[in-house]
C-alpha positions as CSV (number, residue, x, y, z in Angstrom):
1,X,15.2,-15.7,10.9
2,X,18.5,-15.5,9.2
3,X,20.2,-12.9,11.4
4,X,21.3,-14.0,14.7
5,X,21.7,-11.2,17.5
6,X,24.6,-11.6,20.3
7,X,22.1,-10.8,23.1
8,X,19.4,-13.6,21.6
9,X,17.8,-15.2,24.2
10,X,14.1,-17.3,24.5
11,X,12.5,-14.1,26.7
12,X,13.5,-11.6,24.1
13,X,12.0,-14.0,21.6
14,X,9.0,-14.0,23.4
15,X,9.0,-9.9,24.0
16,X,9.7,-9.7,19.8
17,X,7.0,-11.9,19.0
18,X,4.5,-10.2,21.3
19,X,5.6,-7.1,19.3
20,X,5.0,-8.3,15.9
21,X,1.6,-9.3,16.9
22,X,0.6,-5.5,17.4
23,X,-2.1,-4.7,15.2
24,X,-2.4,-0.8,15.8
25,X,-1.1,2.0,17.1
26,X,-3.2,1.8,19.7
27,X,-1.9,-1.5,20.5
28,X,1.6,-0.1,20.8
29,X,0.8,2.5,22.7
30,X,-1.1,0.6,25.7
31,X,1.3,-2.5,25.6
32,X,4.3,0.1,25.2
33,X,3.1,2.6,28.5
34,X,2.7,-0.8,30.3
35,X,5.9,-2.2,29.4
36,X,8.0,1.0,29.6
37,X,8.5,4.0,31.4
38,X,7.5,7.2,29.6
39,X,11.2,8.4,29.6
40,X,12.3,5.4,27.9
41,X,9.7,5.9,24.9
42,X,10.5,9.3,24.5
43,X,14.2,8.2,24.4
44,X,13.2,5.6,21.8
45,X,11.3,8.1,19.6
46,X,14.2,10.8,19.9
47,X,16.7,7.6,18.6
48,X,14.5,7.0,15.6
49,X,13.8,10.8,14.9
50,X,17.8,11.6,15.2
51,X,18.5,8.5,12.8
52,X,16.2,9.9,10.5
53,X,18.2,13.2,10.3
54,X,21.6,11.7,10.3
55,X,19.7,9.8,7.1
56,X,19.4,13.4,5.7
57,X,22.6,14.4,6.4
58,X,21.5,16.9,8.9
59,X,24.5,18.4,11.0
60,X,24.4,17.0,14.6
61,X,24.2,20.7,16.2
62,X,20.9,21.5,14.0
63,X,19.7,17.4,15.5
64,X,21.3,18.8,18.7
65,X,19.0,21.8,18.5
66,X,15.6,19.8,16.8
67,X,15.6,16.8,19.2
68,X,17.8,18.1,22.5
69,X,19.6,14.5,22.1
70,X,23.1,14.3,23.0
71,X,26.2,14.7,21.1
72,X,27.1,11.2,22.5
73,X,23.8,10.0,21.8
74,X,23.7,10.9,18.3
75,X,27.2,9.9,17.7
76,X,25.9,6.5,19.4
77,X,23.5,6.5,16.4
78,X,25.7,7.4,13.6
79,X,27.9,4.0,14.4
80,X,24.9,2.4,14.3
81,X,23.8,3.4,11.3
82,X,27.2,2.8,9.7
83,X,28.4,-0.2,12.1
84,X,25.0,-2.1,13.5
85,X,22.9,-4.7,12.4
86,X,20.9,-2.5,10.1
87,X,18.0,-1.8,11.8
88,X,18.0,1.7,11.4
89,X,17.9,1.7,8.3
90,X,14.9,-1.3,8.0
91,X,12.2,1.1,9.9
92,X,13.8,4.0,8.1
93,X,12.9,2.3,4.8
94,X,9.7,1.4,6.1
95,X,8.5,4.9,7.3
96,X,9.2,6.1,4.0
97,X,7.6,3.5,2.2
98,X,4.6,4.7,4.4
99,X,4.6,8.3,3.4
């Protein structure tokens, strides 16, 4: 791995790994309503689907208005879209590749 994250540490590691070992979706979604709360993967799954229409240049009171995420939250987003360690944009690229 070429990137190196500030938070890196040996149990994230291990919790990455175990990801990237998921075979399914059905994988994901028993390991991911084990390991999480409900709340937090529908928090996760309103990130992705308001970086995918900051990607589109959808205006953030129409993503306000399709995903009931918060201005902050979708401002969050924006910065990381421009600012972070690209990895918005990797699964963005990825889900389109899929379509």
């Amino acid at each position: 791995m070429s990137y190196k994250s500030k938070f890196q540490t040996k149990s994230i590691d291990d919790l990455f790994q175990v990801i990237t070992t998921l075979e399914n979706e059905e994988e994901c979604y028993r390991f991911f309503e084990d390991l999480c709360t409900i709340k937090e993967i529908q928090d996760m799954a309103q990130r992705l689907e308001v970086a995918k229409l900051l990607k589109e240049k959808v205006s953030y009171q129409e993503i306000t208005e399709k995903t009931k995420a918060s201005s902050a939250t979708i401002s969050r987003i924006s910065k990381s879209l421009i600012y972070g360690a690209d990895g918005y944009q990797i699964v963005l690229e990825k889900l389109k590749s899929k379509k």
